[in-house]
KEKE-3310 file (N, C-alpha, C; in steps of 0.2 Angstrom, whole numbers, plus 5000, padded with zeros to 4 digits):
npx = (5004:5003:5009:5009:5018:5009:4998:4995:4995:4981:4973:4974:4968:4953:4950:4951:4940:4930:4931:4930:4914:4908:4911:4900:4889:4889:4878:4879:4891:4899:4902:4912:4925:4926:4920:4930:4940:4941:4948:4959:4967:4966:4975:4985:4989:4992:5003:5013:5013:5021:5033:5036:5041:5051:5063:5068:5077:5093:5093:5083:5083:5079:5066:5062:5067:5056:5042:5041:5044:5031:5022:5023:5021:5006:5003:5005:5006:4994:4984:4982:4975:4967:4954:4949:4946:4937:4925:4924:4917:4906:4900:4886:4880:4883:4893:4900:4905:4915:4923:4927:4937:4946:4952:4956:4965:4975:4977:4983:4994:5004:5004:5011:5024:5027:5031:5043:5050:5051:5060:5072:5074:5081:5072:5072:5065:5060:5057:5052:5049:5035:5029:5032:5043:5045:5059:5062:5071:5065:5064:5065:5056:5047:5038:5030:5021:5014:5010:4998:4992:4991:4980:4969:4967:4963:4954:4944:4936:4926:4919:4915:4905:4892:4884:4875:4882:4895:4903:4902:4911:4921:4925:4927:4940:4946:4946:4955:4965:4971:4970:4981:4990:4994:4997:5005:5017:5027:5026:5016:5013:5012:5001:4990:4985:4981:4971:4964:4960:4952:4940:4937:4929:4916:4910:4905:4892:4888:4886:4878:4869:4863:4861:4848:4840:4842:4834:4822:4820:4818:4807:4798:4797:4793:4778:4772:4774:4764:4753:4750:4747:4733:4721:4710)
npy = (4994:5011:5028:5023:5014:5015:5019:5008:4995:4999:5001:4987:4983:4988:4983:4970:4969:4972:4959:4950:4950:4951:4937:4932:4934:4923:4910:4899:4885:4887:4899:4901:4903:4917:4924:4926:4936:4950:4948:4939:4952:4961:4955:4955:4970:4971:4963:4970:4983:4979:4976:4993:4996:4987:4991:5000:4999:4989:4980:4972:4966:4949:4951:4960:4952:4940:4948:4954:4942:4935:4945:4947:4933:4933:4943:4940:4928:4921:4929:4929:4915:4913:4919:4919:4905:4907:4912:4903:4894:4899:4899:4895:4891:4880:4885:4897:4891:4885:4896:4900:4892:4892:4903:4900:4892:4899:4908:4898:4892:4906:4906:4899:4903:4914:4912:4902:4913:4919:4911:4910:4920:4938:4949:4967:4977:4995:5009:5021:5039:5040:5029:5009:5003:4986:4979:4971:4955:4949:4940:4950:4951:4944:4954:4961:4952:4943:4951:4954:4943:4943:4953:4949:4935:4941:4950:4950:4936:4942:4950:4938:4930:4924:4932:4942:4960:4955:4960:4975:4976:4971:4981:4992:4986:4985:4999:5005:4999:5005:5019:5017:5012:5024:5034:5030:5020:5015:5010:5000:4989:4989:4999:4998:4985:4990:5000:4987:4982:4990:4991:4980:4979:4979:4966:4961:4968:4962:4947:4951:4956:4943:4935:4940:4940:4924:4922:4927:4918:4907:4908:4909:4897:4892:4893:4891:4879:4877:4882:4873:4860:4851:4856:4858)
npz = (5000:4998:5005:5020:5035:5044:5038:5030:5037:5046:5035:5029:5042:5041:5030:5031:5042:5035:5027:5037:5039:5026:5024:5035:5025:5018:5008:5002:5000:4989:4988:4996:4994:4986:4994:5004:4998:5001:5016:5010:5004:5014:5023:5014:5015:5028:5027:5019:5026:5035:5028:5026:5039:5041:5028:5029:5041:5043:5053:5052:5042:5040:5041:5030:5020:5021:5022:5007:4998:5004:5002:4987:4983:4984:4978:4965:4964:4970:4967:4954:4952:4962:4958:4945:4950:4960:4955:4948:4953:4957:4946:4936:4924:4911:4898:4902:4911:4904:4899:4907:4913:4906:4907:4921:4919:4910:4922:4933:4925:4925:4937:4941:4935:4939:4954:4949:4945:4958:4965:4958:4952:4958:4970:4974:4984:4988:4998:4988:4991:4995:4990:4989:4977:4969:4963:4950:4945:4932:4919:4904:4894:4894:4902:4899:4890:4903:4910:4903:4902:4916:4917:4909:4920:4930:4929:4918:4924:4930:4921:4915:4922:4927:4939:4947:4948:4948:4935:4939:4947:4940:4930:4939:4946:4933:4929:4940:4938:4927:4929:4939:4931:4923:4932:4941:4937:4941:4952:4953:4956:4970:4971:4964:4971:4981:4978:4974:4986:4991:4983:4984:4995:4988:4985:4996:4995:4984:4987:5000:4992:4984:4993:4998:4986:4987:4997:4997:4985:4991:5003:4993:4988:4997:5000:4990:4989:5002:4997:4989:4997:5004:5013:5029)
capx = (5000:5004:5009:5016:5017:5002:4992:4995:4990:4974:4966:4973:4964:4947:4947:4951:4933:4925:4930:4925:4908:4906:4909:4894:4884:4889:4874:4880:4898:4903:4904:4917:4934:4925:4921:4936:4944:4943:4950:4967:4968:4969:4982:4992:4992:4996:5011:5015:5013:5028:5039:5040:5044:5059:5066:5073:5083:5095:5092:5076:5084:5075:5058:5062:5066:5049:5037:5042:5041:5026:5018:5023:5017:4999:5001:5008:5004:4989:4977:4979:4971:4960:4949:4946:4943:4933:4921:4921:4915:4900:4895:4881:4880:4891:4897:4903:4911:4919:4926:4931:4943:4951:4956:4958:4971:4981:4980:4987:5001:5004:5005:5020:5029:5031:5035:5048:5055:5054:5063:5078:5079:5080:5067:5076:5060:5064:5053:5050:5044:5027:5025:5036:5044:5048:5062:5064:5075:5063:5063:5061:5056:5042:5035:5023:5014:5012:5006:4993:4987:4985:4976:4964:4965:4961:4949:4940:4933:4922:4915:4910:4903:4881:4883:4874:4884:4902:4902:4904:4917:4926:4924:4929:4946:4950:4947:4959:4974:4972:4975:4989:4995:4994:4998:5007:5019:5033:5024:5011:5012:5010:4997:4984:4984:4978:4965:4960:4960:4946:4935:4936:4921:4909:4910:4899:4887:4887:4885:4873:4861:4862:4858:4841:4838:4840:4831:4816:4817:4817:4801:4794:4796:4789:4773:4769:4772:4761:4751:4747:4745:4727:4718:4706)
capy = (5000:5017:5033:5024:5010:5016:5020:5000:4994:5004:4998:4982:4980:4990:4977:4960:4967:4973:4954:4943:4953:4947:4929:4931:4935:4919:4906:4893:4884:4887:4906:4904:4906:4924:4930:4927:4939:4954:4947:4940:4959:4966:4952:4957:4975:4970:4962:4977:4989:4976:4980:4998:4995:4984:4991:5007:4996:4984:4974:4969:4958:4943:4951:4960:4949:4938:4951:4955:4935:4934:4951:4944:4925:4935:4949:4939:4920:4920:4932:4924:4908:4913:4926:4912:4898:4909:4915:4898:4889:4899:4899:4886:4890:4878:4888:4903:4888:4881:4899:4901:4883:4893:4908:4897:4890:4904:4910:4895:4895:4913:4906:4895:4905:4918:4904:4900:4920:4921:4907:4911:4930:4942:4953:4971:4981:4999:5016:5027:5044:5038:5021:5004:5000:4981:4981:4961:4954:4943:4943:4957:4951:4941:4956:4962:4945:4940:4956:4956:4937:4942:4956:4942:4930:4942:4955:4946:4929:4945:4950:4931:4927:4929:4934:4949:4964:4956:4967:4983:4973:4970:4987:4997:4983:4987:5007:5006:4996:5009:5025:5016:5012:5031:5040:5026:5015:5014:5008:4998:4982:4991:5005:4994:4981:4996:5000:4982:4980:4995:4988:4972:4978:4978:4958:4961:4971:4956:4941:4953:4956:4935:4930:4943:4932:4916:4920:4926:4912:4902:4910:4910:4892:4888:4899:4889:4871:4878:4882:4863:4857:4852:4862:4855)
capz = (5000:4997:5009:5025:5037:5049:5033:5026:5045:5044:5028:5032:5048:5039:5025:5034:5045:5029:5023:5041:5039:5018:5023:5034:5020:5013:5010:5000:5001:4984:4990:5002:4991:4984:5000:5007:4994:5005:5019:5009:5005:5020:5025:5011:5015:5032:5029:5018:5031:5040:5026:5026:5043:5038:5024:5033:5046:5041:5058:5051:5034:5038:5041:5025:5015:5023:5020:5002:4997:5005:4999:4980:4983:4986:4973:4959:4964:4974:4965:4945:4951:4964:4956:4943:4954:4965:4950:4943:4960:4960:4942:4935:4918:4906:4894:4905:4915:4901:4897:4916:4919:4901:4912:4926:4917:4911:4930:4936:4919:4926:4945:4940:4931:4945:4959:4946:4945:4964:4967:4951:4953:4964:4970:4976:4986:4990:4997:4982:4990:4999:4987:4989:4973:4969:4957:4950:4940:4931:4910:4904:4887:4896:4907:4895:4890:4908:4912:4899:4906:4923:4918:4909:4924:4937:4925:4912:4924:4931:4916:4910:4927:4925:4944:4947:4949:4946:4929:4941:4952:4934:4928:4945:4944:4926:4929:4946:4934:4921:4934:4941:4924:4919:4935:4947:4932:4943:4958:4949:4959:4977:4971:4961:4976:4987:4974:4973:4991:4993:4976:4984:4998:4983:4987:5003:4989:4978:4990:5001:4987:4980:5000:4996:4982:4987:5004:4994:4981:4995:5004:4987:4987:5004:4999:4985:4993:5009:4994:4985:5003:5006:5018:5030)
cpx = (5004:5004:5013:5012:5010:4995:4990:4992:4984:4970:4969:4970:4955:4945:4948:4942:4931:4925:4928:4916:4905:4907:4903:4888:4885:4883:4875:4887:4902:4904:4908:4923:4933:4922:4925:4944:4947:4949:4960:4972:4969:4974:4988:4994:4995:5003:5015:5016:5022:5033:5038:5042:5051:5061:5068:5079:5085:5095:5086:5077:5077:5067:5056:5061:5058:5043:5038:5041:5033:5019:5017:5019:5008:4997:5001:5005:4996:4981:4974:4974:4966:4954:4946:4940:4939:4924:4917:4917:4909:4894:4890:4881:4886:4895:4899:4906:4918:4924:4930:4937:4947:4954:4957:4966:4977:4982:4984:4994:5004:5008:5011:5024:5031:5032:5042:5053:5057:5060:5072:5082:5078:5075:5071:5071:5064:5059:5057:5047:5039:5024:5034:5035:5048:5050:5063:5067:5073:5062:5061:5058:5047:5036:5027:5017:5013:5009:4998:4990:4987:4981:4969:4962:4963:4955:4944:4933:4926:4915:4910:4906:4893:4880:4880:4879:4893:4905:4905:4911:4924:4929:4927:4936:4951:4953:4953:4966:4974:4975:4980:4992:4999:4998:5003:5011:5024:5030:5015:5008:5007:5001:4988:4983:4980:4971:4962:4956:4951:4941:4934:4931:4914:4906:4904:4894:4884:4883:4879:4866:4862:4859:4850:4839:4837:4835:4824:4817:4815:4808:4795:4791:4792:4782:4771:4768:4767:4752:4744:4746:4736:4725:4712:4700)
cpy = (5006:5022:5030:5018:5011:5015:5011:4996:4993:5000:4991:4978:4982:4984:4970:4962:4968:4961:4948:4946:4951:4940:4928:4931:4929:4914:4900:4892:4885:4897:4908:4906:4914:4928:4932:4931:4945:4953:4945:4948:4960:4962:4955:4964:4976:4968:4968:4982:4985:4976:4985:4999:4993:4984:4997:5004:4990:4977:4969:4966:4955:4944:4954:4958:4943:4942:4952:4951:4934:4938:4949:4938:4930:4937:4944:4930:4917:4922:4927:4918:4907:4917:4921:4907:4902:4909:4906:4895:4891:4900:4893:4886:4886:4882:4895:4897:4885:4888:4900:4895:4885:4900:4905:4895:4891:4907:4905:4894:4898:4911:4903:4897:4911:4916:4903:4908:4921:4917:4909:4917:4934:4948:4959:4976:4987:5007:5022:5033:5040:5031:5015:5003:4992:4981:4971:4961:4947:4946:4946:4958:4948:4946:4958:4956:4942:4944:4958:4948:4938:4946:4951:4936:4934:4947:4951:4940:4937:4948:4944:4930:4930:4931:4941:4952:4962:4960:4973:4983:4974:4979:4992:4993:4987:4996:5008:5006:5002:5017:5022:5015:5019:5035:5038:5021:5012:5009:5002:4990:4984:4994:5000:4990:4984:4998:4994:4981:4984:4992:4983:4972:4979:4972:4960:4964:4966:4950:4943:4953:4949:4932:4934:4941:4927:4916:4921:4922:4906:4901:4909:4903:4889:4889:4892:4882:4873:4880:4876:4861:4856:4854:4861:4860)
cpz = (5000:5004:5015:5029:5040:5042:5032:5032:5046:5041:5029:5037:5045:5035:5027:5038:5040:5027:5029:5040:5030:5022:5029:5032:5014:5014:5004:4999:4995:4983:4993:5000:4989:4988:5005:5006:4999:5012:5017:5006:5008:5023:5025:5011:5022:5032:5024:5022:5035:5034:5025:5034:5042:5034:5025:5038:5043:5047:5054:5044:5033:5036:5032:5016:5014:5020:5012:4997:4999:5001:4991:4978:4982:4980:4965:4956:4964:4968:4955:4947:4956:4963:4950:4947:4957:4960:4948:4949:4960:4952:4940:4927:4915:4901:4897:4910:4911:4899:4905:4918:4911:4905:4919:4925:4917:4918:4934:4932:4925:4934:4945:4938:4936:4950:4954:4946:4953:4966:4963:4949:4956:4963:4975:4978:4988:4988:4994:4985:4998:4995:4990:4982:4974:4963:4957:4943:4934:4924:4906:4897:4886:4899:4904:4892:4897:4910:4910:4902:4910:4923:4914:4915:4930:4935:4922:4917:4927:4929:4912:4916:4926:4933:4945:4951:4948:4942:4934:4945:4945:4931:4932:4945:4940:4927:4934:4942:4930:4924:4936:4937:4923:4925:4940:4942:4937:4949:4958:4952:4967:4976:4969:4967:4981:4984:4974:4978:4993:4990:4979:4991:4996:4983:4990:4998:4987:4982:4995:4996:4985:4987:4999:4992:4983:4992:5001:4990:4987:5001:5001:4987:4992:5005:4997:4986:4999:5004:4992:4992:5003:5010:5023:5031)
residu = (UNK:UNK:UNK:UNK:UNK:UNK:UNK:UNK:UNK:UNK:UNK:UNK:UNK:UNK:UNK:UNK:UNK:UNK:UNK:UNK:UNK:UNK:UNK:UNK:UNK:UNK:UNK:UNK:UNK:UNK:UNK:UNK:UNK:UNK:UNK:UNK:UNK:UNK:UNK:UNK:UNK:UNK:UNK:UNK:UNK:UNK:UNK:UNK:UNK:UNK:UNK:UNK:UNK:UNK:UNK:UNK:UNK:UNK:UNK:UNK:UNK:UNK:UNK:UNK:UNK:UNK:UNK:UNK:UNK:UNK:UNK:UNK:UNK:UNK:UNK:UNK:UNK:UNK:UNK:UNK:UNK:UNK:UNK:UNK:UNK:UNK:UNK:UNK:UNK:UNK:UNK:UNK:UNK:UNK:UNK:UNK:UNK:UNK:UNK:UNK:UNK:UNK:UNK:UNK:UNK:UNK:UNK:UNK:UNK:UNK:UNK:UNK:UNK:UNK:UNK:UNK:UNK:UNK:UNK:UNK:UNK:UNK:UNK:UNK:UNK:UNK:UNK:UNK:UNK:UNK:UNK:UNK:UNK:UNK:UNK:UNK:UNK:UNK:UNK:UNK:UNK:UNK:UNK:UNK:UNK:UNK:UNK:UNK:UNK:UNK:UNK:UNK:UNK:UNK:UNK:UNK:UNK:UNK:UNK:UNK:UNK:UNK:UNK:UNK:UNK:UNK:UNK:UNK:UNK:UNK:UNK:UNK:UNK:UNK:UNK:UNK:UNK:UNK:UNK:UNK:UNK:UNK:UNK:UNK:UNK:UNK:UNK:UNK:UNK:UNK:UNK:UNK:UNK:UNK:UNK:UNK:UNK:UNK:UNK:UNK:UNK:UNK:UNK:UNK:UNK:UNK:UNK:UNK:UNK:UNK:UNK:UNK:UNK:UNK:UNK:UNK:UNK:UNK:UNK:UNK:UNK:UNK:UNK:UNK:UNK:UNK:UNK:UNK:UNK:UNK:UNK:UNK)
# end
């Protein structure tokens, strides 16, 4: 996150309750992995808060190099193939699932190939100002085609989902990347992440109104069986 360790703390603590308060608006179990988005958000801007702590003082190496592994597994690893899998878990239609397990895919591709960069080059973090830059020494030949699949494995499963309101979730995503593209390039990993982070309590929105749904279909249904009953 952006501005300073207390700031990153903060919205890391606001968004982990924003995200235990959406997973009690969950009511069926194939909505537990995409209510439990917010939540790995506010983690990961928690443990970004503990490196701008440790990247001022060299006593704090180990923690630094820790969070910085951590913070990337999440930003880099975690999101391409959970925003998929989460989307696909709760779709029903077949052919939006068949397009979902083909963005699934590239986000898991995607997930292995930056497990493989952590692991083979070095990642070199270092406060910019009021942002943390992560400087990596990962192919730079590569950055542009992996860049443009995560933005399909973590953008697009949104768009295909028939989930009411994911669209707006997709669309306020996309718009956040594209400011941080334009106005934040250099800081583009930390800054979007902080944008996500915030977009990502429209969840409680989504799963909020689908529980008003199913609780009237379910009403509806109890109605109508109380209905055919015969009646003495």
């Amino acid at each position: 996150m952006c501005f300073s360790a207390g700031a990153s703390f903060a919205g890391g603590v606001v968004i982990s309750a924003i995200g235990v308060v959406t997973i009690r608006e969950v009511h069926k179990p194939s909505q537990i992995v995409f209510a439990c988005i917010p939540v790995f958000f506010g983690i990961q801007q928690i443990v970004e808060g503990c490196l701008w702590i440790a990247l001022p003082d060299a006593d704090y190496l180990n923690m630094q190099k820790i969070a910085t592994y951590f913070y990337l597994m999440m930003a880099q690893v975690l999101w391409p193939a959970i925003i998929p899998v989460s989307v696909l878990l709760m779709e029903d239609d077949k052919k939006r699932k068949g397009i979902l397990r083909i963005l699934l895919f590239m986000g898991l591709s995607l997930s292995v190939y930056y497990s493989y960069c952590m692991i083979f080059f070095n990642v070199n973090p270092q406060i910019m100002g009021y942002h943390i830059q992560y400087n990596t020494e990962f192919p730079a030949s590569l950055a542009l085609p992996a860049f443009i699949i995560y933005l399909f494995a973590t953008i697009t499963p949104l768009f295909v989902s028939g989930i009411k309101r994911t669209q707006l979730l997709g669309i306020l995503m996309f718009l956040s990347c594209l400011i941080t593209g334009i106005f934040f390039t250099q800081y583009l990993l930390s800054v979007w992440c902080f944008f996500a982070a915030l977009i990502s309590g429209v969840i409680f929105w989504i799963l909020s109104d689908s529980k008003k749904e199913f609780n009237f279909k379910k009403l509806s249904l109890l109605k109508i069986s109380s209905d055919l009953l015969p009646h003495k």
